[in-house]
Structure formats: C-alpha cells, structure tokens
N, C-alpha and C positions, 0 to 999 in steps of 0.2 A: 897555840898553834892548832888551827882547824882545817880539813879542808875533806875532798873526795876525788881518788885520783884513778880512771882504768886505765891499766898498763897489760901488756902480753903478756905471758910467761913463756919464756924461752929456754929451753934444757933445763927446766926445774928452779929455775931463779926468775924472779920479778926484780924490776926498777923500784928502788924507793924513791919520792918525791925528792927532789934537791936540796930545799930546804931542814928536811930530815936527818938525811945521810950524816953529816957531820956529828949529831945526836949519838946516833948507832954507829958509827964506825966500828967501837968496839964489841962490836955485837948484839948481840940482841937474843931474849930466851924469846923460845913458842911454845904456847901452850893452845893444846884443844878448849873449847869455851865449857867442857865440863871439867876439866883440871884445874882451868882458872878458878871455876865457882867452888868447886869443891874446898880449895887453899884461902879463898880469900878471905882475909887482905893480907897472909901469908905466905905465899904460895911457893911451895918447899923447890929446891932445887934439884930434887929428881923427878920432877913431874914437869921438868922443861928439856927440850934439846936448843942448844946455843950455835948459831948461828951468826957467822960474821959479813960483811957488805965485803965482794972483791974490788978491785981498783976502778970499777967504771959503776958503782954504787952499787950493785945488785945484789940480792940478798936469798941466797940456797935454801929453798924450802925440800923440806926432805918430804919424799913419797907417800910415805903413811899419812904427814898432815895434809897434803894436800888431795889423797885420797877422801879424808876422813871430810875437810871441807868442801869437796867437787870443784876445787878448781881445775879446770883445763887447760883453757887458751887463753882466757882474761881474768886479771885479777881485777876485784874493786881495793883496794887501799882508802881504807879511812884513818885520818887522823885526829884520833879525841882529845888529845892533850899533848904535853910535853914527855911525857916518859912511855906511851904506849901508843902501838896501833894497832886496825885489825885487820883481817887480810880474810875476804869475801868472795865465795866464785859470784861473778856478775852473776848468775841466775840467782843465788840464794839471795843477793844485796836489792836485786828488784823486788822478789816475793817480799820481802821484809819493809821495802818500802812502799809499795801495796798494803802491805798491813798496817804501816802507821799511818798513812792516808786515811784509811778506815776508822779506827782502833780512836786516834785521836781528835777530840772535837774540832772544827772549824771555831778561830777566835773571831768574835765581830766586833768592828768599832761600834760605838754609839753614835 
C-alpha cells in the first residue's frame, strides 16, 4: 500500500486516507523521526503517544508533534507500507522533494 495524500488538519486531527483507516482503527503510535531512529527497529513504548482514528477516520495528532513537525493547515500523509505512515507539513514534504530531485541521479534508457 503506496500512495501521497494532502489533507487539512482541522482542530488538531487529520483525515487518513480510506483505504488505511480500517488498518489503524485501533490506533496507531507517533513518534518524532528522531525517536523512531533512535529505537529502531525496536522502538520502545514510551517513546510513542497512541493515538486512536474517531468515527469519521480522523486521527488526533497532539500539539507537541505537530509543533515539532510544522504542520499547520495541511498535512502531506504518505504511505510507505502496510504497518506505517508519515505525516509531513506540506512545506517540509516539498523541500524534501526538492532535494531528492536533486540528490538523485536522473535514470536514462539506452
């Protein structure tokens, strides 16, 4: 399951994609991307706050994280796999995609 979805955030909750939600119902941990690396591929369960989707999929991101990641008004939601996503303020997910534009070589056919 791949995909790149912006959504608003609204009173501190974001939409998660459709396809997702049923995934997460049960919740879902968040971690800052330095807790993640710091744990992984263990990543302890006090270095997450948990997180449940209310009845119309939305998913309560608490203040601090979204402080810490600058999201605002729009989130980018990416979804890398089956078990995780990552949740981007649209400015950082541009810079970042600015930089793999860059960073990564152009593939050429022969």
């Amino acid at each position: 399951m791949f995909g790149v979805y912006h959504y608003a955030v609204d009173q501190g909750r974001i939409r998660l994609p459709p396809r997702c939600r049923e995934r997460f119902r049960e919740g879902i941990g968040l971690y800052t991307v330095e807790r993640w690396l710091a744990g992984f591929p263990a990543v302890s369960d006090e270095a997450k706050v948990v997180s449940k989707l209310d009845a119309r999929g939305r998913l309560a991101i608490p203040p601090e994280l979204r402080s810490f990641a600058g999201i605002a008004d729009t989130v980018v939601v990416v979804i890398a796999g089956d078990d995780y996503i990552e949740l981007w303020a649209e400015r950082n997910w541009a810079l970042e995609q600015g930089l793999l534009e860059t960073e990564v070589p152009t593939l050429k056919t022969g």
